[in-house]
N, C-alpha and C positions, 0 to 999 in steps of 0.2 A: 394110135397111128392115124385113125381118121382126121384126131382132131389136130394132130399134125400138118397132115396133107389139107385140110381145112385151112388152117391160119398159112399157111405158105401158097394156096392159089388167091385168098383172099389177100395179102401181099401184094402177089403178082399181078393181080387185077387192077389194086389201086395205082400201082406204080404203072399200068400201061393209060388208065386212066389219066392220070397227072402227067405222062410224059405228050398226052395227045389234049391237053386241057390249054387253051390260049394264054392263058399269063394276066388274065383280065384283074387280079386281085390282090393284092399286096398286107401283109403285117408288118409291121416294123415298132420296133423300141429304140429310147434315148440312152445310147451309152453314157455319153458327160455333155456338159456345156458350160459355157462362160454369160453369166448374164447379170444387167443390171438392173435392181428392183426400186423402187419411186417409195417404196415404205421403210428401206435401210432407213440408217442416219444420212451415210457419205454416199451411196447411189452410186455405189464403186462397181467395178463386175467384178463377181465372183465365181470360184467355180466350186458349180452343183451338178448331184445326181439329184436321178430324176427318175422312176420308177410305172408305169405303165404301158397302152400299147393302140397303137394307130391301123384301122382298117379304111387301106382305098381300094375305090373301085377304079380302074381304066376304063376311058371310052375316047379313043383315039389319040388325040393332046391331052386331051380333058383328065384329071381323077377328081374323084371327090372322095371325103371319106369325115368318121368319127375318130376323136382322140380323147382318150383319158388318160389323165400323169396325177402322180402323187408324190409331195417330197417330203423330207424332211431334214434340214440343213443349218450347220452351225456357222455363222457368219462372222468372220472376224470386222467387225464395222466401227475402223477405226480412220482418223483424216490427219493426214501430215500438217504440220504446220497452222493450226487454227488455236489457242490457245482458249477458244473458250466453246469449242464445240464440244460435244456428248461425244462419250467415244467408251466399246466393251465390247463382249460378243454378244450376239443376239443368234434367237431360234428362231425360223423359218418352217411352217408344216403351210404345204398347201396340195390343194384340190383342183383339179381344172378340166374343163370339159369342151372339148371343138365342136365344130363343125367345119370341113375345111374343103376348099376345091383349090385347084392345081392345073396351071395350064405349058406344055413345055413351049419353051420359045424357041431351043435349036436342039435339034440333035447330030451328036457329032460322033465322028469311030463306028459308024454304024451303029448307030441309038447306044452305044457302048456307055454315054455320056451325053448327059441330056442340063440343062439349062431350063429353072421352071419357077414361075413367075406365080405367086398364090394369095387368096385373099378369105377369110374365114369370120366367123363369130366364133366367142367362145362367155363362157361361165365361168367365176372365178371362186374361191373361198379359201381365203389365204391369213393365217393367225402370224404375228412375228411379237417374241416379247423376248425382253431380258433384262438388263441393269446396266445404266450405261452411267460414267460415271464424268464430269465435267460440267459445262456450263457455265452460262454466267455468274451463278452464285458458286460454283463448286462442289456443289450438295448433290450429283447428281439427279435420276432420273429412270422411275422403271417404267417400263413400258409392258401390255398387254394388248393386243388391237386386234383385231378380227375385222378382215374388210370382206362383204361378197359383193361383186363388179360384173357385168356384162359390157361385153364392147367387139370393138373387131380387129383382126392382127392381118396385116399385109406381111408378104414374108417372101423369099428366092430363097431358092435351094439346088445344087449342085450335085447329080444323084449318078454314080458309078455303077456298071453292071459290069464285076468280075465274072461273073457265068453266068445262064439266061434266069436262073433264079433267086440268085441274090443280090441283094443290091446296097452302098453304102453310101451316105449321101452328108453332106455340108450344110445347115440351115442357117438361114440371119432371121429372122420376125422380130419385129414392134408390135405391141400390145396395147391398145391406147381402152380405156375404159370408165364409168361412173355406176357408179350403186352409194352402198354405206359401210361406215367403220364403226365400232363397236368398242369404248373403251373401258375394258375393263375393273381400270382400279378407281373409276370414275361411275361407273354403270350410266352411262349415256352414250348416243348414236348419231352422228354427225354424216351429213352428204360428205363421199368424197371421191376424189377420181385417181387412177393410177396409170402409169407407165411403164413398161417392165421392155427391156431392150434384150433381145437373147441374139451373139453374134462370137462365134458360131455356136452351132450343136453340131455332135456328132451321131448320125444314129445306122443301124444296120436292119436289114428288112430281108423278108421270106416274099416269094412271088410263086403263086400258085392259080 
């Protein structure tokens, strides 16, 4: 019985705690997105999940926060009409790591609905290989690549607050970046830069 009445005032405690805590901090995860990556073949968008989890802080307009995502996605990376382009699936695992600030430009419905303008670095470490089959000669083409990239992503986001703690929001971000690629069935390492377009993302967030 103690440890009953224990674990039910400590309950109660948190919950009066969290109901008188400002809202200063946010978690949030990527449900889905559509996005296009600069290491496909075709640079088409595709839609991936996307697996991690994003910490901001609020300071008035201002957030700032870390993200980490992890994926790993099969690509159907094929182009209409090109007769002599590479064309198969390919595998996608990547790694990424932010830093990110966040600044709102309107708020609207009574902050119900906010408009917010952002600009970050991020780390990248991203493998994409498979077997793709075409070409000029016809002989296809396997591919193994490992790129790690630092750069920075500007990005707008459109962020819903159905109730004062949760929240659901819309992202666009460009990713523009330079590091090196690593090719495998070659064992040599080439400068190289990437682009990766994500328009939209959908993600869903906890406010605490």
């Amino acid at each position: 019985m103690k440890k009953l009445a224990f674990l039910f005032l400590f309950g109660l405690s948190t919950q009066v705690i969290l109901a008188q805590s400002p809202l200063k901090n946010t978690l949030s995860t990527s449900v889905l997105r559509l996005e296009s990556n600069s290491q496909t073949m075709t640079n088409r968008f595709k839609l991936k999940t996307i697996s991690g989890v994003e910490y901001q802080r609020n300071v008035q307009k201002w957030n700032f926060g870390v993200k980490y995502e992890h994926g790993f996605n099969k690509i159907n990376d094929e182009s209409d009409n090109c007769n002599d382009c590479y064309y198969g699936t390919g595998y996608m695992r990547e790694d990424n790591f932010y830093l990110t600030s966040n600044y709102t430009v309107f708020n609207l419905f009574q902050s119900r609905l906010k408009l917010n303008a952002g600009l970050g670095l991020y780390y990248s470490n991203l493998n994409y290989s498979g077997f793709f089959s075409g070409g000029w000669s016809g002989t296809g083409i396997a591919i193994n690549s490992t790129y790690n990239t630092i750069g920075f992503t500007p990005s707008l986001s459109l962020s819903y607050y159905p109730t004062q703690r949760i929240v659901v929001s819309l992202h666009s971000m460009a990713r523009y970046g330079w590091g090196s690629k690593w090719n495998a069935p070659t064992s040599t390492t080439y400068k190289s830069g990437e682009y990766v377009v994500t328009a939209p993302e959908l993600r869903i967030g906890l406010r605490f």
